[in-house]
C-alpha positions in Angstrom: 41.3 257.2 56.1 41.9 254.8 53.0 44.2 251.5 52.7 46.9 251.4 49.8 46.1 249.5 47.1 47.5 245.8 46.5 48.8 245.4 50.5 49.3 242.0 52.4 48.4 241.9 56.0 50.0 244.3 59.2 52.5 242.4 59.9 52.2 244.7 62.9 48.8 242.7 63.6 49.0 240.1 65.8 46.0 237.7 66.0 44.6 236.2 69.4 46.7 232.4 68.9 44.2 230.7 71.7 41.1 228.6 69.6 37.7 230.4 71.2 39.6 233.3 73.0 37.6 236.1 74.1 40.3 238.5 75.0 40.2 240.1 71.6 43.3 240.0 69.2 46.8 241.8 70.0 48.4 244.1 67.9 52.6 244.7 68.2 53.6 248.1 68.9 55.6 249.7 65.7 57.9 251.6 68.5 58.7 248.4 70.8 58.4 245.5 69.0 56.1 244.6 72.0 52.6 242.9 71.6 49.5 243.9 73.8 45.7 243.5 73.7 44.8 246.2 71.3 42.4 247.5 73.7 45.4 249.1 75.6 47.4 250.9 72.4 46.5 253.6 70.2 45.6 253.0 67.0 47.5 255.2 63.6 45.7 255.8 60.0 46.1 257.6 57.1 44.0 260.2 55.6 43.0 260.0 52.1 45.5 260.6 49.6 45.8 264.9 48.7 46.0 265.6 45.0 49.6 265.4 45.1 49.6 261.7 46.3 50.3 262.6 50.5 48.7 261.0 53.5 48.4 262.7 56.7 49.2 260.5 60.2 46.5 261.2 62.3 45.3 259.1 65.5 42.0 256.6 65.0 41.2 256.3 69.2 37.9 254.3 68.5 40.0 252.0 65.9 37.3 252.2 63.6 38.6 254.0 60.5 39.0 251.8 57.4 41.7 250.2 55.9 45.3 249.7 57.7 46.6 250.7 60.9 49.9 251.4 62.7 49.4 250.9 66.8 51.9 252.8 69.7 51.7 252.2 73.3 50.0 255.0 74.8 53.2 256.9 75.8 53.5 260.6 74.9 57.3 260.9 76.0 58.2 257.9 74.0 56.1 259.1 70.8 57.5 262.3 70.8 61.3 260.7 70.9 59.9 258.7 68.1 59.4 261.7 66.1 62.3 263.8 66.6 64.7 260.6 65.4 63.1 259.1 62.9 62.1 256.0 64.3 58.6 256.7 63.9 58.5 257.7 59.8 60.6 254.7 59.3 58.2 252.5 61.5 55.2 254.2 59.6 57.1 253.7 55.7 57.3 249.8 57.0 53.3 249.5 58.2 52.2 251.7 55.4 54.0 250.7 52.3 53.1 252.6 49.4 51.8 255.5 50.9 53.3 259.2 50.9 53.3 260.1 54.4 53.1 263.2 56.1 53.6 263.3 60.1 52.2 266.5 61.6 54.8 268.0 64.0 52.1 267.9 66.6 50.7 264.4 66.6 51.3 264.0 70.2 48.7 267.1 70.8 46.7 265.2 68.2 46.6 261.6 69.9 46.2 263.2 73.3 43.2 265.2 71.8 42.1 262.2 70.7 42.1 260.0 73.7 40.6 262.4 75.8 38.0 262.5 73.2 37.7 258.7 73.1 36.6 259.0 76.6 34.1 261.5 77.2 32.7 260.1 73.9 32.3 256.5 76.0 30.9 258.1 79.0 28.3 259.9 76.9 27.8 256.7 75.6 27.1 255.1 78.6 25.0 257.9 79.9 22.3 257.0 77.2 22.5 253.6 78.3 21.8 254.2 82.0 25.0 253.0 83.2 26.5 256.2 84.7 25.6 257.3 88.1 26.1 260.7 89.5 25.0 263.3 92.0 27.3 262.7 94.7 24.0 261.4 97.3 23.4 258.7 95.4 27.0 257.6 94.1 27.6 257.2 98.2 24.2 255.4 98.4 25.1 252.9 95.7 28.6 252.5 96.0 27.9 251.2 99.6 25.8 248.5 98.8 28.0 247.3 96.1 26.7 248.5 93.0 29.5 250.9 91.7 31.6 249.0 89.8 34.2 252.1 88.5 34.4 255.4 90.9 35.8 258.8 88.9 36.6 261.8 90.4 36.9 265.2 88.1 40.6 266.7 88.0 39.4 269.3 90.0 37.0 268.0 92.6 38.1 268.6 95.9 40.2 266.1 98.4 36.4 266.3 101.1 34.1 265.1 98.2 36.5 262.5 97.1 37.5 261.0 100.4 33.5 261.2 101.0 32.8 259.0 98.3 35.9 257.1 98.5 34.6 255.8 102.3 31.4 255.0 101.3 33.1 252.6 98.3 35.1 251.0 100.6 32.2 249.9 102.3 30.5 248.5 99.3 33.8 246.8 98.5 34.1 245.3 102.0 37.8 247.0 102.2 37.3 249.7 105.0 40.7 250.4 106.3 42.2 249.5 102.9 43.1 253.0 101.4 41.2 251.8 98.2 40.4 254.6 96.2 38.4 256.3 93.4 40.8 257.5 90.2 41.0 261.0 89.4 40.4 261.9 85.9 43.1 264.1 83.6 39.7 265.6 82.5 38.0 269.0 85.0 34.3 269.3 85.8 33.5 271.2 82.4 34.8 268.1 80.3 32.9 265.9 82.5 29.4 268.1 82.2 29.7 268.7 78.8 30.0 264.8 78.0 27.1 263.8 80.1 25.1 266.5 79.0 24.4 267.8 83.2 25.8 270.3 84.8 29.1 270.3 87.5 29.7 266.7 87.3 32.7 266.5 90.0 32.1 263.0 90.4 30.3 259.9 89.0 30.1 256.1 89.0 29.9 253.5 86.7 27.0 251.3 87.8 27.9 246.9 88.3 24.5 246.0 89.3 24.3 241.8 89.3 28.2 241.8 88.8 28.0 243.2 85.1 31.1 244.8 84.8 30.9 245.1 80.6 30.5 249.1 81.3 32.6 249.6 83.8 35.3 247.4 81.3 35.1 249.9 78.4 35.0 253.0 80.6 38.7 251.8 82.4 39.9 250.9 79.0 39.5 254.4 77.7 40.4 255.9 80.6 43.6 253.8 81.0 45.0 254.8 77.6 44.6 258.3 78.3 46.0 258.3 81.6 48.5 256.4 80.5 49.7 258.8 77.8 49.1 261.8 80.0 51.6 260.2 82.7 48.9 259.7 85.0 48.8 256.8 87.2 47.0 253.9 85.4 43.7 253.4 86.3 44.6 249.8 88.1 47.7 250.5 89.8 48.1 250.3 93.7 49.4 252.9 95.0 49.8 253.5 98.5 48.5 256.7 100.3 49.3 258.6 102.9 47.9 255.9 105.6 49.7 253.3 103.9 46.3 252.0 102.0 46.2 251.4 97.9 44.7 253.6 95.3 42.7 251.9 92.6 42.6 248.1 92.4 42.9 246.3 89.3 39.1 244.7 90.3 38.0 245.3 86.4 40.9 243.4 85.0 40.6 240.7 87.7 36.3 240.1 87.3 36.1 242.2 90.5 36.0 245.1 89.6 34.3 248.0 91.8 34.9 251.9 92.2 33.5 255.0 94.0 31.9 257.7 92.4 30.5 260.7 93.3 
């Protein structure tokens, strides 16, 4: 990834405005207009510069390559519109002026790939730093005394071991009766037990011992992007079930934060 030379500031880039904030800054979607925490969009660079002068748009999930950046909401549907009209090569001339650019026909593949990358790169992360709790005997023993702060459920862990583990966080949370559930992942066992390095990881938990809920923070954040691009319900919606209950809280967001894993 590289910067042109000689640019001003992304006008796309939309510093925090509040003296001593700690929310982080914003950045404005080049599709919408709209400005979020950058946290929640998806971050574009540019490859270095090909011997004839061309840079290729490829998707920076972590936000750490150097140089500028164009940011999209997390939106597959909307990207891929983007693309097929034009809005996004003339959004992308704008944020990268001076640059050749090349769009791959497949950069929603690419920024998906990405994501889902971003994520089990995080939880790997958070494995090394003791955070992540699995084995499904002592998720349940945890999350009842109030020490799982995010519960995640493999795409293809069955509905017995996730309402399991879902009771047992209720319990913890003080919500029995609620319907509050554990979120389940766009991501199947493998992906799971390849990031955390065990094998057939169906479920695990993000640990909030002493109300730290730092992990448990950049686990949903990741994990919200992707699901969000992927068209899966965001990791803190309410959504009712089929008793009428609600399906992951917004607790992180709110300094409550607390989930089931298993």
């Amino acid at each position: 990834m590289r910067t042109p030379p000689n640019e001003a500031l992304n006008p796309d880039i939309v510093e925090d405005r509040a003296p001593g904030s700690h929310s982080g800054s914003e950045r404005r979607c080049v599709l919408s207009g709209e400005t979020h925490p950058r946290e929640s969009l998806v971050r574009l660079a540019i490859s270095p510069a090909r011997d004839d002068g061309t840079c290729d748009v490829l998707p920076d999930a972590g936000a750490k390559a150097p140089g500028r950046g164009a940011w999209i909401a997390p939106d597959s549907a909307a990207l891929e519109t983007a693309i097929a009209n034009g809005q996004l090569k003339g959004a992308l001339a704008r944020a990268f002026k001076g640059a050749k650019l090349t769009i791959p026909n497949n950069l929603p593949e690419l920024v998906e790939a990405a994501l889902r990358r971003h994520v089990t790169d995080r939880l790997g992360l958070e494995m090394r730093a003791g955070n992540i709790v699995l084995g499904s005997g002592r998720i349940a023993e945890q999350a009842r005394c109030g020490s799982v702060a995010l519960l995640l459920h493999a795409a293809d862990a069955s509905e017995d071991g996730r309402k399991k583990l879902d009771q047992a966080w209720r319990v913890g949370l003080d919500a029995q009766g609620s319907g509050v559930r554990g979120t389940v992942l766009p991501l199947d066992r493998e992906a799971l037990s390849v990031a955390l390095g065990r094998e057939n990881v169906v479920h695990l938990g993000v640990s909030g011992h002493s109300g730290d809920l730092r992990a448990a923070n950049r686990v949903e954040q990741a994990v919200s992007r992707l699901m969000k691009f992927v068209r899966t319900e965001p990791l803190a919606a309410a959504q009712p079930d089929a008793q009428g209950g609600a399906d992951a809280p917004s607790h992180l967001s709110s300094g409550q934060t607390t989930h089931e894993n298993t």
